[in-house]
C-alpha positions in Angstrom: -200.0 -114.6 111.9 -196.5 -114.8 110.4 -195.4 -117.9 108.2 -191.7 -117.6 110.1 -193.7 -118.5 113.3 -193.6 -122.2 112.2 -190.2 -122.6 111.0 -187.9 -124.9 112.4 -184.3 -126.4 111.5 -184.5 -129.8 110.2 -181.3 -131.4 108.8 -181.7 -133.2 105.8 -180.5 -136.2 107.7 -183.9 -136.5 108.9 -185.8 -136.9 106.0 -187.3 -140.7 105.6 -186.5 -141.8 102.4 -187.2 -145.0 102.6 -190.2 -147.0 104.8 -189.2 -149.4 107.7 -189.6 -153.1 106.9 -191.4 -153.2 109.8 -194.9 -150.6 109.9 -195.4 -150.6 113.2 -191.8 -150.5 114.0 -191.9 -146.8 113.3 -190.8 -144.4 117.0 -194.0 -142.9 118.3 -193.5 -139.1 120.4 -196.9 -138.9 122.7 -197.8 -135.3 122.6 -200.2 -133.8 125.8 -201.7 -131.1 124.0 -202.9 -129.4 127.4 -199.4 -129.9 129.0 -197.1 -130.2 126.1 -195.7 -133.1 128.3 -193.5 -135.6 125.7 -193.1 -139.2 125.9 -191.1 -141.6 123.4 -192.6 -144.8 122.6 -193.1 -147.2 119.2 -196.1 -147.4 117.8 -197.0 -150.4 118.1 -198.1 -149.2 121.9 -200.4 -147.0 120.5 -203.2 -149.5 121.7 -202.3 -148.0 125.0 -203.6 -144.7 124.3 -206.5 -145.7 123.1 -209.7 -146.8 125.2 -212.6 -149.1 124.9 -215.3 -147.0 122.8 -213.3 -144.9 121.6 -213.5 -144.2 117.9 -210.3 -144.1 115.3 -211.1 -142.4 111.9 -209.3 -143.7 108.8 -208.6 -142.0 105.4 -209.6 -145.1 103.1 -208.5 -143.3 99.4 -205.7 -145.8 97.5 -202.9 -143.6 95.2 -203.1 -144.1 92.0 -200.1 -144.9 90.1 -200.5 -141.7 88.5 -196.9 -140.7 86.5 -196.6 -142.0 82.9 -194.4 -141.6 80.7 -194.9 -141.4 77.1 -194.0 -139.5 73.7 -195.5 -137.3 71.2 -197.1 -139.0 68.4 -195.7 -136.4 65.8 -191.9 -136.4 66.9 -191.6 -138.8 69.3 -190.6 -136.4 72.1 -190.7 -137.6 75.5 -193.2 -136.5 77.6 -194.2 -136.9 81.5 -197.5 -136.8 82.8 -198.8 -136.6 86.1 -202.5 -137.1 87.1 -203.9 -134.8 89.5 -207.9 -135.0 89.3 -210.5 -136.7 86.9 -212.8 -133.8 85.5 -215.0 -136.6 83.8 -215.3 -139.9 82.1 -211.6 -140.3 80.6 -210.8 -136.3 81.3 -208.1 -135.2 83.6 -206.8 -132.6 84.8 -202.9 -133.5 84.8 -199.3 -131.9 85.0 -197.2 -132.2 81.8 -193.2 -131.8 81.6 -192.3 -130.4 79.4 -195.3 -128.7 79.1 -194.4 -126.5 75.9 -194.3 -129.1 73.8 -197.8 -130.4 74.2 -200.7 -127.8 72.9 -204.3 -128.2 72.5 -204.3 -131.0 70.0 -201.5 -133.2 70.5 -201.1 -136.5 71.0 -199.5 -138.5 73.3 -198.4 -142.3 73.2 -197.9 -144.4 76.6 -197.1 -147.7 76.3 -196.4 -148.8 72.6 -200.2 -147.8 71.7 -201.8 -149.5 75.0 -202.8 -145.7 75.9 -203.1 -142.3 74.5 -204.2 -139.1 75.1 -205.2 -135.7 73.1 -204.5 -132.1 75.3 -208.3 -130.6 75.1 -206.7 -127.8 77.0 -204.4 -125.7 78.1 -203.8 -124.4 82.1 -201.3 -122.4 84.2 -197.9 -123.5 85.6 -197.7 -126.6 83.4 -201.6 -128.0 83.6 -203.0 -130.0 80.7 -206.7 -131.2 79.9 -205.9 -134.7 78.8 -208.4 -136.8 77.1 -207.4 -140.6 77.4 -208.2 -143.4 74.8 -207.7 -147.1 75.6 -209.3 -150.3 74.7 -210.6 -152.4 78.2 -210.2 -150.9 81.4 -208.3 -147.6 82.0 -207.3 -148.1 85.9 -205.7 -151.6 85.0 -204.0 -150.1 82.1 -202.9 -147.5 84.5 -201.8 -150.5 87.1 -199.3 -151.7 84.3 -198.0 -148.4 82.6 -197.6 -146.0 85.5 -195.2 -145.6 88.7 -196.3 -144.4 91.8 -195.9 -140.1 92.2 -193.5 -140.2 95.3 -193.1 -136.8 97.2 -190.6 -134.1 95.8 -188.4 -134.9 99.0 -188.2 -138.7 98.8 -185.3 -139.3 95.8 -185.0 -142.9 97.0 -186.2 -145.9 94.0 -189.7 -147.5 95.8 -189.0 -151.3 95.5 -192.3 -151.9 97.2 -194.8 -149.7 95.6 -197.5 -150.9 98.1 -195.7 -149.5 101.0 -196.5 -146.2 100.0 -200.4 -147.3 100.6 -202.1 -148.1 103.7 -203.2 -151.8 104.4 -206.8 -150.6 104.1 -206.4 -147.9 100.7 -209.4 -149.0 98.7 -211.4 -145.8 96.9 -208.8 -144.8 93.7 -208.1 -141.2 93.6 -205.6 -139.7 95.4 -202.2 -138.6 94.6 -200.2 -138.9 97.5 -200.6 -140.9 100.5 -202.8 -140.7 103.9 -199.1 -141.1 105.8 -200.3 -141.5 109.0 -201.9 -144.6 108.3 -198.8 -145.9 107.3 -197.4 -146.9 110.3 -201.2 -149.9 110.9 -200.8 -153.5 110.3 -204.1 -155.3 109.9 -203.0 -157.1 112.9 -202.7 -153.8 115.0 -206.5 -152.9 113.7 -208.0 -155.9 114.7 -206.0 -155.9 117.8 -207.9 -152.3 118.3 -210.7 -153.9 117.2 -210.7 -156.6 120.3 -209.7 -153.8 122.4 -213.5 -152.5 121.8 -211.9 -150.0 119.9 -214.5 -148.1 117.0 -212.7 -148.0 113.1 -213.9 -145.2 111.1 -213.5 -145.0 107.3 -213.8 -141.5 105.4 -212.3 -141.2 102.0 -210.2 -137.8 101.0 -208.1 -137.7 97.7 -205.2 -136.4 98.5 -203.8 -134.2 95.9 -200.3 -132.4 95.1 -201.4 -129.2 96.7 -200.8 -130.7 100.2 -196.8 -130.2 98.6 -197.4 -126.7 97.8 -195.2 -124.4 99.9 -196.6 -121.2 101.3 -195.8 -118.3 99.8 -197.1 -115.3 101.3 -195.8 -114.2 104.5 -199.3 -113.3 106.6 -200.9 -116.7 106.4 -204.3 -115.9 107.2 -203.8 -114.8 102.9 -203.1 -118.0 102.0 -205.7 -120.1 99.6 -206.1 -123.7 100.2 -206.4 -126.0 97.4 -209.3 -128.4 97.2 -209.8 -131.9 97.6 -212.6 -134.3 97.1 -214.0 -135.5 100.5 -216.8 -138.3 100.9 -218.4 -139.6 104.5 -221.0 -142.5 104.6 -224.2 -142.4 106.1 -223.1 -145.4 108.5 -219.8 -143.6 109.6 -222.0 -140.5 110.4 -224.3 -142.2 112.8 -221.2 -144.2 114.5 -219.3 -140.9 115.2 -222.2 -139.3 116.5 -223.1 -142.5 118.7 -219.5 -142.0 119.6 -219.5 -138.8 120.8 -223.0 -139.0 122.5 -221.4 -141.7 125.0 -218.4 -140.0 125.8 -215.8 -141.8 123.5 -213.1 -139.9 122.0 -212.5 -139.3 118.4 -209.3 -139.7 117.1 -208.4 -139.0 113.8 -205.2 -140.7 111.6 -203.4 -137.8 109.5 -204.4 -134.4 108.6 -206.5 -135.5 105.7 -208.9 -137.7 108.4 -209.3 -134.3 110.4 -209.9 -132.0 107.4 -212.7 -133.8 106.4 -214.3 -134.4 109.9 -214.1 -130.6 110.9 -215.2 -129.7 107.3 -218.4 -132.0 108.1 -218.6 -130.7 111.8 -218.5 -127.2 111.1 -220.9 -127.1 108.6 -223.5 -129.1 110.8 -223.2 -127.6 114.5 -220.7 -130.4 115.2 -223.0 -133.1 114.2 -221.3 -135.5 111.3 -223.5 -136.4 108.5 -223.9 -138.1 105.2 -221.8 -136.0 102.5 -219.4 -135.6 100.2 -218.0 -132.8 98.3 -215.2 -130.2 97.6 -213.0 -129.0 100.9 -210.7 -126.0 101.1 -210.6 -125.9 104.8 -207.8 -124.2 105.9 -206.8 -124.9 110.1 -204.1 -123.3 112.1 -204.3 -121.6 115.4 -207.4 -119.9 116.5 -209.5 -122.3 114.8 -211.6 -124.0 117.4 -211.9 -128.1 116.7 -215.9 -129.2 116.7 -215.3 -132.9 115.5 -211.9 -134.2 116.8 -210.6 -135.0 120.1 -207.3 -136.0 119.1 -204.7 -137.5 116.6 -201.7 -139.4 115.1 -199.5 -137.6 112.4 -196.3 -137.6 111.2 -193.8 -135.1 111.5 -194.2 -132.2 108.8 -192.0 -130.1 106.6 -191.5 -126.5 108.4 -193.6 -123.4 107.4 -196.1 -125.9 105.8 -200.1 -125.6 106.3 -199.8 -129.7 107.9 -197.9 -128.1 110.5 -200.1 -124.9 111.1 -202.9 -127.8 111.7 -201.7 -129.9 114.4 -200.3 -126.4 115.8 -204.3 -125.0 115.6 -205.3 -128.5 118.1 -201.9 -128.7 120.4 -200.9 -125.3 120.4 -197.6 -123.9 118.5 -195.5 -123.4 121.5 -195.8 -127.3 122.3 -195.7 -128.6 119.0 -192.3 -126.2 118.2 -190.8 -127.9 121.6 -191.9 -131.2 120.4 -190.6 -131.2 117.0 -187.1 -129.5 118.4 -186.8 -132.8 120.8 -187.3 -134.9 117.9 -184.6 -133.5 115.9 -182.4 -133.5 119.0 -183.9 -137.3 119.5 -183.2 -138.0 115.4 -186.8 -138.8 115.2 -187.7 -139.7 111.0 -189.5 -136.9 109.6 -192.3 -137.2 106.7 -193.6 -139.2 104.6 -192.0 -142.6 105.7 -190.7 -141.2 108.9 -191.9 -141.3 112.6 -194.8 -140.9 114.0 -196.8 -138.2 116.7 -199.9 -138.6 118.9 -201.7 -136.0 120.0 -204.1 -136.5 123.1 
C-alpha cells in the first residue's frame, strides 16, 4: 500500500494553533463508517451518540513539561533539552540542540544550579543519555524549570499550559498530548456518567514518534516507534463485562485504540491486566478485535494517525470526510476539531 494513498491538501489556514476557550465548543463531523454518511454537529452533542452501557475509554497519561533550557557548565553555551523517555531512576533518554556540543561527559546547568545533568551517552540524530542531579523532588523541579513541548506545527506562545492536558491527565510520562480528549469538560463526563454511560481509563505515554513523518513509500515497510502502555486489572474486567452485554466500546484518540487492540490481539480479543512496550502499527486490512468505534481529531496527511482511523472507517470515507472538512474549514490537529466514528 502506497503512502500517496493518504495524502490530501490541507491549507495551512487550517491548522489550530491555538485551543478554543471553550472545550466542548470545538465542531464535531459524525462519521458512519459503514455508509460514510457525514453529519456536522459540536461536540458537546456527543452524549447523543453515545448509549446507556456503553463504555468510553480514556488515555489518562499527563505531559510532562519536558523542554529545558540550560548551558554548559564549561563555556556557558546554551543548550536545549527535550525529554523523551526515563530509562531509570534520574536516566533519560532525551533530544539535545545543539547536540554537538554536549559529549559523553558534559555538564549541563538548568536553572541557576536547581538542576543538572551529565551525558552518559551518546545516540543517533541528536539523542543524549542524560543523568539528572537535584536536591528534593525532580518532577516539581521540572514543574518550575520547564515549558510544555508543543507540536512542531503549533508556533503559537501557550498562555494556558493546562490546556494542552486533558481534565483527567494524571500518570506523568508522556510527551505530547492524548488530543482527543481535549475537547471533555468534567461536566460532560459526569453528564456521560448520569447518562449510564461506562468511563474507561488506560494510560499510553505518548512520545515524539507519533510526529515522525513517514518516509518510505510502501508503508507496510514502515517501523513504528514504541510507547509504554499500562491497563488495570479493574478496566479489564469492565471492558469485558462491556462487551459481554452488548455495549459498545468507544475509544478517545488513537493512543486509547492502540493500546486496546495491542491488548485484544494478543489475548483472542479478551482485555486483560498488562502493561508493556507497544509498536502496533494499524492501517487498512487490519481487522479491529477491541473497538467498536471512536472520536479523533483531524490528522496531518500521509501520517500513520491517519492510516488508523482509515484501517476502522475505510480510506475512501475517511478521504471524503476530511475533503468536506477543508471545504467546511473544519480545525485540524492538535487544538483543532473533532471526528466520531460509529
Amino acid at each position: 500500500m502506497k503512502l500517496d494513498m493518504f495524502d490530501f491538501h490541507l491549507p495551512e489556514e487550517l491548522i489550530a494553533q491555538v485551543p478554543l476557550e471553550d472545550r466542548e465548543a470545538s465542531r464535531l463531523m459524525v462519521l458512519d463508517k459503514v455508509t460514510g454518511e457525514l453529519k456536522h454537529d459540536v461536540f458537546s452533542h456527543i452524549t447523543e451518540y453515545i448509549k446507556p452501557g456503553d463504555c468510553l475509554v480514556l488515555n489518562d497519561t499527563k505531559v510532562l513539561p519536558a523542554r529545558l533550557y540550560g548551558s554548559k557548565e564549561e563555556t556557558g553555551g546554551k543548550v536545549e533539552v527535550l525529554l523523551l523517555k526515563q530509562e531509570h531512576d534520574d536516566v533519560w533518554e532525551t533530544l539535545v540542540k545543539p547536540a554537538k556540543r554536549i559529549k559523553e561527559g558534559t555538564t549541563i546547568i538548568f536553572g541557576d544550579g536547581k538542576l543538572s545533568a551529565v551525558c552518559t551517552g551518546v545516540l543517533e540524530h541528536g539523542g543524549r543519555i542524560l543523568k539528572f542531579q537535584y536536591e528534593g523532588i525532580f518532577y516539581e523541579i521540572l514543574e518550575e524549570l520547564g515549558e510544555m513541548p508543543l507540536p512542531p506545527y503549533i508556533k503559537e506562545q501557550l498562555d494556558d499550559q493546562d490546556r494542552y492536558q486533558t481534565v483527567y491527565a494524571r500518570e506523568r510520562g508522556s510527551a505530547a498530548a492524548p488530543t482527543a480528549g481535549l475537547h471533555f469538560t468534567e461536566h460532560l463526563l459526569e453528564k456521560l456518567k448520569g447518562m449510564g454511560v461506562h468511563i474507561a481509563f488506560i494510560t499510553l505515554h505518548v512520545g515524539l514518534g507519533t510526529f515522525r513523518p513517514v518516509s518510505v513509500d510502501d508503508i507496510d515497510s514502515h517501523e513504528m516507534h514504541s510507547e509504554f502502555y499500562q491497563m488495570t486489572e479493574g478496566t479489564a474486567r469492565l471492558l469485558n463485562k462491556v462487551k459481554e452485554d452488548g455495549g459498545k466500546i468507544i475509544t478517545v484518540g488513537t493512543t486509547s485504540t492502540r493500546t486496546l487492540e495491542t491488548i485484544a490481539s494478543r489475548n483472542d480479543g479478551v482485555f486483560k491486566e498488562e502493561s508493556g512496550w507497544t509498536s502496533i502499527f494499524i492501517y487498512p486490512g487490519y481487522e479491529f478485535k477491541g473497538i467498536n468505534a471512536m472520536i479523533t481529531n483531524f490528522h496531518l496527511p500521509k501520517s500513520t494517525l491517519i492510516m488508523l482511523i482509515s484501517a476502522l472507517a475505510g480510506r475512501e470515507h475517511v478521504l471524503h470526510a476530511y475533503e468536506t472538512a477543508v471545504a467546511e474549514k473544519y480545525r485540524f490537529f492538535s487544538f483543532g476539531d473533532a471526528m466520531l466514528i460509529k
